[in-house]
PAMAR-205132 format. One line per 8 residues: for each residue x, y, z of C-alpha. Coordinates in Angstrom, 2 decimals. Layout:
X:Y:Z | ... $
This chain:
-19.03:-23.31:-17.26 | -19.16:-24.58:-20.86 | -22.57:-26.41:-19.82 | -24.07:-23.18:-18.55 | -23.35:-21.47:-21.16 | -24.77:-24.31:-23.43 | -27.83:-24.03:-21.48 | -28.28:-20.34:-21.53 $
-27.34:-20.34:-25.11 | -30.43:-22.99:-25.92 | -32.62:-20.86:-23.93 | -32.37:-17.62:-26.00 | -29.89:-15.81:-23.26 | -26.89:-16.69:-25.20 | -27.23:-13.07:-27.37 | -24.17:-11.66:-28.65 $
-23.37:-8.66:-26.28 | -24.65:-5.30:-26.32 | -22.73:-2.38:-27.14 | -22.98:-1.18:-23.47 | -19.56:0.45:-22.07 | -16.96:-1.94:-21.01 | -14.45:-1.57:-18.65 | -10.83:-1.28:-19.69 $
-7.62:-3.59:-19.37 | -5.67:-0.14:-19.11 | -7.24:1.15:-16.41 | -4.68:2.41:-13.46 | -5.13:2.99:-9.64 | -2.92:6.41:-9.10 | -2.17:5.94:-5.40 | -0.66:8.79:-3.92 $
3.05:8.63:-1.72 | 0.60:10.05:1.44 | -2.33:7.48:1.06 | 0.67:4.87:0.75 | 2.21:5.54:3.78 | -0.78:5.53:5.48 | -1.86:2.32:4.94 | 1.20:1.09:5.00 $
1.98:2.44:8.53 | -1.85:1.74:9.76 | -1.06:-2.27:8.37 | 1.82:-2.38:10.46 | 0.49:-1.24:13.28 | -2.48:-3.84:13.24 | 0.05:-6.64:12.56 | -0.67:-9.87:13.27 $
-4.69:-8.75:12.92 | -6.00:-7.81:9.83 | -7.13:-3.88:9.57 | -9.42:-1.53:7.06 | -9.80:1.45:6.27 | -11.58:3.65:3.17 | -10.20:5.49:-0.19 | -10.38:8.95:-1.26 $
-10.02:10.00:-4.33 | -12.21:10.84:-7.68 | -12.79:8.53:-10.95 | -11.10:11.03:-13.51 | -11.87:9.11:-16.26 | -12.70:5.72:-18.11 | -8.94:4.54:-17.47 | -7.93:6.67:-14.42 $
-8.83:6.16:-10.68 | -6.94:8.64:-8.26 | -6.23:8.27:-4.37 | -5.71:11.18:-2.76 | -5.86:9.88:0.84 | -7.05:7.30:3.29 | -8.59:6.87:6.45 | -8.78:4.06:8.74 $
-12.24:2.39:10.42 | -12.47:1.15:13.82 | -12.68:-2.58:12.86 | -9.80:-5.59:13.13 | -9.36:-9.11:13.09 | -9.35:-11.89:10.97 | -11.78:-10.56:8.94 | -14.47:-7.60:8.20 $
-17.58:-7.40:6.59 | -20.44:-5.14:5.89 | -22.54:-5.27:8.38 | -19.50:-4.34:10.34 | -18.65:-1.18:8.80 | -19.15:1.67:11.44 | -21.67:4.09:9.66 | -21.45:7.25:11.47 $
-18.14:6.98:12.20 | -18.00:7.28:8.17 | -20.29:9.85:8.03 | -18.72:11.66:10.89 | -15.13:11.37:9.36 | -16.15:12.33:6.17 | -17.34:15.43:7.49 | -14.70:16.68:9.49 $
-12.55:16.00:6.44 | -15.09:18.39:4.71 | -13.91:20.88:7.30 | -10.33:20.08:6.33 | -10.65:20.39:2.74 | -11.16:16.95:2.13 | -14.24:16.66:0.09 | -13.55:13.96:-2.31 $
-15.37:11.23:-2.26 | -14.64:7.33:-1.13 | -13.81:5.33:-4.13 | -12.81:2.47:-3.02 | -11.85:0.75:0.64 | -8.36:-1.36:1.23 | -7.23:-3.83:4.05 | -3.99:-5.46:5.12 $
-2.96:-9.13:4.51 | -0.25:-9.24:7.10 | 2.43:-12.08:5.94 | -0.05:-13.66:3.49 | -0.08:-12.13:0.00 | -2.80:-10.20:-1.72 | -5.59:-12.04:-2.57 | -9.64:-11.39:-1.59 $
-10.71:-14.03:0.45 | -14.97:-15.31:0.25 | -15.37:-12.51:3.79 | -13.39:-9.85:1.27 | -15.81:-10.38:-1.79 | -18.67:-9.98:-0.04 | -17.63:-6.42:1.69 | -16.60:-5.61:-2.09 $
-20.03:-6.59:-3.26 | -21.86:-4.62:-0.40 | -19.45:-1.12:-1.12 | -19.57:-1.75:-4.20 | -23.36:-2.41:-4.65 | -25.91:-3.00:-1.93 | -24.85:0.30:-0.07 | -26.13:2.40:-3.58 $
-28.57:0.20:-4.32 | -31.36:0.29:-1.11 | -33.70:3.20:-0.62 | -32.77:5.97:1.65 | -34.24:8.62:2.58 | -32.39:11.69:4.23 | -33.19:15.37:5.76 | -32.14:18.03:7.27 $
-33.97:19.00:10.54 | -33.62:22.47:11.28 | -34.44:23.66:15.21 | -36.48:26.87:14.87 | -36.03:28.42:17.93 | -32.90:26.64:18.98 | -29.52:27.08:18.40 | -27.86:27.44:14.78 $
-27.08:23.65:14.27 | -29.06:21.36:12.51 | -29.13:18.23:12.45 | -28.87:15.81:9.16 | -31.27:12.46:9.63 | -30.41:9.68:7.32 | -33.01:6.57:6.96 | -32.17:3.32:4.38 $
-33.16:-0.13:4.16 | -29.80:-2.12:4.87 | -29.44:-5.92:5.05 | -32.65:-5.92:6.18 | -32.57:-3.33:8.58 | -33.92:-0.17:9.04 | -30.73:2.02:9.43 | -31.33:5.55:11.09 $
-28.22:8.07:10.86 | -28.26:11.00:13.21 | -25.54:13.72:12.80 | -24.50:17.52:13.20 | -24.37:19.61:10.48 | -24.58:23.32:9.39 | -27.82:24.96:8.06 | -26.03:25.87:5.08 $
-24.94:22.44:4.29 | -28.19:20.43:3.21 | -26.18:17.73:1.02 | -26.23:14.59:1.62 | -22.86:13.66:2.40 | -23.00:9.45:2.72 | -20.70:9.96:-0.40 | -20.01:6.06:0.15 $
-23.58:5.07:-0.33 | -23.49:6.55:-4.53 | -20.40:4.70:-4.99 | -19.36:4.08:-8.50 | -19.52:0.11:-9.59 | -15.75:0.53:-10.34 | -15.08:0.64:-6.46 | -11.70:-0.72:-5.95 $
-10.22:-3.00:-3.23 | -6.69:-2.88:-1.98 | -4.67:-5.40:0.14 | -1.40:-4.01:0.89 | 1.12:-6.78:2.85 | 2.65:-4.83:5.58 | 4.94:-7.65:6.70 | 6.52:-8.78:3.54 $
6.71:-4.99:2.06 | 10.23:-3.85:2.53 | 12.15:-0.52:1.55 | 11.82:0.01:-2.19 | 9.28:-2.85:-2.70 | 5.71:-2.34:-1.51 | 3.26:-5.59:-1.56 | 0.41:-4.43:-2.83 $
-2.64:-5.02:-5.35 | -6.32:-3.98:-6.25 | -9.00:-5.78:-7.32 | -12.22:-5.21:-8.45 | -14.89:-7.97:-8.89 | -16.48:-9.43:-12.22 | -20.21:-10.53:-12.93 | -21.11:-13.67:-12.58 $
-24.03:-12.93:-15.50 | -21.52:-11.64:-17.98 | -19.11:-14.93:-17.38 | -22.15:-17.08:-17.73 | -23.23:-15.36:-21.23 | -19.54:-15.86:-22.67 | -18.74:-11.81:-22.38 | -15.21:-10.88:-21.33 $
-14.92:-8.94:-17.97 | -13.15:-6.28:-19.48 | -12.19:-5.49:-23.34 | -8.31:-4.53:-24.27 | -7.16:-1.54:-26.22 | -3.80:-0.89:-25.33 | -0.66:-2.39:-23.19 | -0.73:0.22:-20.50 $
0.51:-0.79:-17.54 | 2.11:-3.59:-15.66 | -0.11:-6.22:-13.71 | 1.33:-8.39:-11.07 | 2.41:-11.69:-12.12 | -0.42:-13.54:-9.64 | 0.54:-16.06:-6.91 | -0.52:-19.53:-6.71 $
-2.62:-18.90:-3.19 | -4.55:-15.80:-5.18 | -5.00:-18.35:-7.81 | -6.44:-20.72:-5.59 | -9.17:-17.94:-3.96 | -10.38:-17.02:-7.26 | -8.22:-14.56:-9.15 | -9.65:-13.86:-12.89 $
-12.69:-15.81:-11.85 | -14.46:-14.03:-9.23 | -12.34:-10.90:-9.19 | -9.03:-9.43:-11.95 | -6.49:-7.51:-10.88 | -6.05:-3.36:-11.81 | -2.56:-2.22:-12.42 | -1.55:0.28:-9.62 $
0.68:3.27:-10.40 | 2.54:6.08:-8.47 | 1.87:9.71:-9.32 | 4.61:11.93:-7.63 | 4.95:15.46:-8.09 | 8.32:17.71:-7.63 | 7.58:18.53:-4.10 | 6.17:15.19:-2.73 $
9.51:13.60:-4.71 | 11.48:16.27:-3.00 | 10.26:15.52:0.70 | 10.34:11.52:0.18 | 14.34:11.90:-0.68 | 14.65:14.19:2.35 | 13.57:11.41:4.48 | 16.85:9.39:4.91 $
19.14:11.91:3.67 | 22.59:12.62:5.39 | 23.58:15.88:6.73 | 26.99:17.46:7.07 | 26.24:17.19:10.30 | 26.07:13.43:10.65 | 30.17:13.03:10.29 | 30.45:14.91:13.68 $
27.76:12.71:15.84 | 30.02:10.86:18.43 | 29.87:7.48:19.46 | 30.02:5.95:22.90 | 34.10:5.99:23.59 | 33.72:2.15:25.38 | 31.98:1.31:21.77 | 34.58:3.05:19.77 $
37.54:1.62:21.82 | 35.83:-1.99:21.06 | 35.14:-1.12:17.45 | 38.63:-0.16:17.22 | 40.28:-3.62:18.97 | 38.20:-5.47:16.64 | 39.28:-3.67:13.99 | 42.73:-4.04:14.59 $
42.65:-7.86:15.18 | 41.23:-8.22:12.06 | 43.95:-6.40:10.09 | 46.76:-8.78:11.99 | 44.70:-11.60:10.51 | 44.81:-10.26:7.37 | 48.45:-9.11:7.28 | 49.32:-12.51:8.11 $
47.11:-14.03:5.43 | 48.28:-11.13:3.19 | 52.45:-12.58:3.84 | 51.59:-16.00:3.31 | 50.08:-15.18:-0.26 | 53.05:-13.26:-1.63 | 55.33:-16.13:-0.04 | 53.34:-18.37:-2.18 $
53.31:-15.83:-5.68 | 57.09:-16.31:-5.34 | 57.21:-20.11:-4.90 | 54.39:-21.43:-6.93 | 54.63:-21.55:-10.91 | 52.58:-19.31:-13.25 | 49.80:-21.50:-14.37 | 49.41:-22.44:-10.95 $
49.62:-18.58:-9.65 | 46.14:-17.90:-11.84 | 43.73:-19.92:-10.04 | 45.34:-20.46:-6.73 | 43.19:-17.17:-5.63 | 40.10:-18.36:-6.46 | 37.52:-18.41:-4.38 | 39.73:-17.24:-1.70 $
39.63:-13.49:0.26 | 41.83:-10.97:-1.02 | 43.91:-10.29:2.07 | 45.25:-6.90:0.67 | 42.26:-5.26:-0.43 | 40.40:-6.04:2.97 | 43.53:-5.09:4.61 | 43.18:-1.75:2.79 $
39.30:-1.02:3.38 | 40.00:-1.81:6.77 | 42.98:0.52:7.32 | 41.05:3.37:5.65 | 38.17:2.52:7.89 | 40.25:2.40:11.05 | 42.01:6.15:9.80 | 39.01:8.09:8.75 $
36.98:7.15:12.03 | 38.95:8.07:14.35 | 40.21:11.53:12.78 | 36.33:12.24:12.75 | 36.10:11.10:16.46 | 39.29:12.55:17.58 | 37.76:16.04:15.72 | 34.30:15.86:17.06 $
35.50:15.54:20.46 | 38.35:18.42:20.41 | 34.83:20.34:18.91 | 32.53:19.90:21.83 | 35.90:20.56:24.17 | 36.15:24.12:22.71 | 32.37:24.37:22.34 | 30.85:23.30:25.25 $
């Protein structure tokens, strides 16, 4: 790298940078607690294949990107690229989520790393580079037709130069709505890619990271992917396997947050929460009646062990007494927990079932 730059520097393209906008260190990824589940529960269900889907959201500003929501594409397997992106299904999708009162745009795409860490491997790159720049970048050309003496649809005709390829869209649409709406194809360059883990994310700790891609021309003239104003935020401390595949060399990592309101923090608590009614669900009697011979086995155990230690308070000497009980169970608190156990359960069974007697 040193060379190159040595080279370009010779040359005349070794110019001290421009005073063009850079993009920030502090810049966040607000996912919301709906797009999260929803990758999170579309990973899972791909698992052990690989799945994909696209972002929704807006760029607010220089330092903010905001998910709103997600929607999976029609593609799996060890790996996806550009050419296999599904077109019209995109532009179909993103038009009945128009109807829905969807109409943000796609700012980004994510896929799942199931059981392998978040990294962007050489196939993940190159769909970043095409979403993030060849879709924008070839000429398209798109119109409405409208049927004069047909019925009241129109339809929307889409034509672009893709990978080499003369790419015709054909699709429904009202005649009030002459917009072009391949919202995907003026993507922003700070399109973001997330790989979420759905295998190693557990309750409480989601696996999960987005990257964005640096130049290759700035790297080669000596300028720094992104300039630092401020310590917002908290990157992931990056593993040695995203090290390997080219982490703060080919693509950085953005910090991700997780904007909540009140009511979405209200119904994520509701989700596991206990009800009053919970105490009076009854269990199997065979399983209780088992639960309860174990139970009781275990407390004769412990009663024993529990003699044997105060037999042996009485005999042994008090510098010995200190540490003759460590590392050993404490036979009378377990003997407690269980008896409390034992009580409580079968009050509440022996309750529950005089209930559904005079209930039922």
């Amino acid at each position: 790298m040193e060379r190159l730059q040595r080279i370009f520097g010779a040359s005349g393209m070794g110019q001290p940078p421009s005073d063009s906008p850079l993009l920030d260190s502090s810049e966040q990824v607000y996912i919301s607690s709906l797009a999260l589940l929803k990758m999170l529960k579309h990973g899972r269900a791909g698992v052990p294949m690989e799945v994909m889907g696209l972002m929704l959201g807006e760029f607010v500003d220089d330092y903010t990107v905001r998910v709103v929501d997600v929607f999976a594409m029609p593609q799996s397997g060890t790996g996806v690229s550009v050419e296999a992106v599904d077109h019209v299904f995109q532009t179909n999708m993103l038009d009945m989520l128009k109807q829905t009162g969807r109409p943000e745009m796609v700012v980004g795409w994510y896929h799942s790393h199931p059981g392998f860490g978040c990294w962007l491997s050489g196939v993940d790159i190159n769909t970043q580079q095409g979403i993030k720049f060849s879709l924008h970048m070839y000429p398209k050309i798109s119109f409405v037709l409208c049927l004069v003496n047909g019925p009241s649809t129109s339809y929307r005709v889409t034509i672009s130069l893709h990978a080499n390829q003369i790419l015709i869209l054909v699709g429904k649409t009202g005649r009030q709505d002459t917009k072009n709406p391949l919202s995907f194809e003026a993507l922003n360059p700070r399109a973001v890619a997330v790989v979420i883990d759905p295998i190693q994310s557990v309750k409480g700790k989601v696996v999960i990271d987005a990257f964005r891609l640096i130049n290759p021309q700035t790297m080669m003239l000596g300028q720094e992917p992104r300039q630092t104003t401020s310590n917002v935020g908290h990157l992931n401390k990056p593993s040695i396997q995203a090290l390997i595949h080219g982490l703060n060399r080919h693509y950085y990592s953005i910090a991700i947050n997780y904007r909540k309101n009140e009511l979405e923090e209200k119904m994520l608590l509701n989700l596991h929460k206990k009800k009053w009614t919970d105490g009076l669900i009854l269990k199997r009697f065979d399983t209780h009646s088992k639960t309860n011979e174990q139970t009781v086995q275990e407390m004769l155990n412990l009663a024993i062990k529990y003699n044997k230690a105060v037999q042996e308070e009485d005999e042994l000497p008090p510098e010995k007494l200190a540490i003759a009980n460590v590392g050993r169970q404490d036979a009378k608190k377990h003997l407690e927990e269980h008896v409390s156990n034992l009580m409580s359960s079968n009050i509440v069974h022996t309750l529950g079932t005089m209930l559904d007697t005079v209930v039922f």
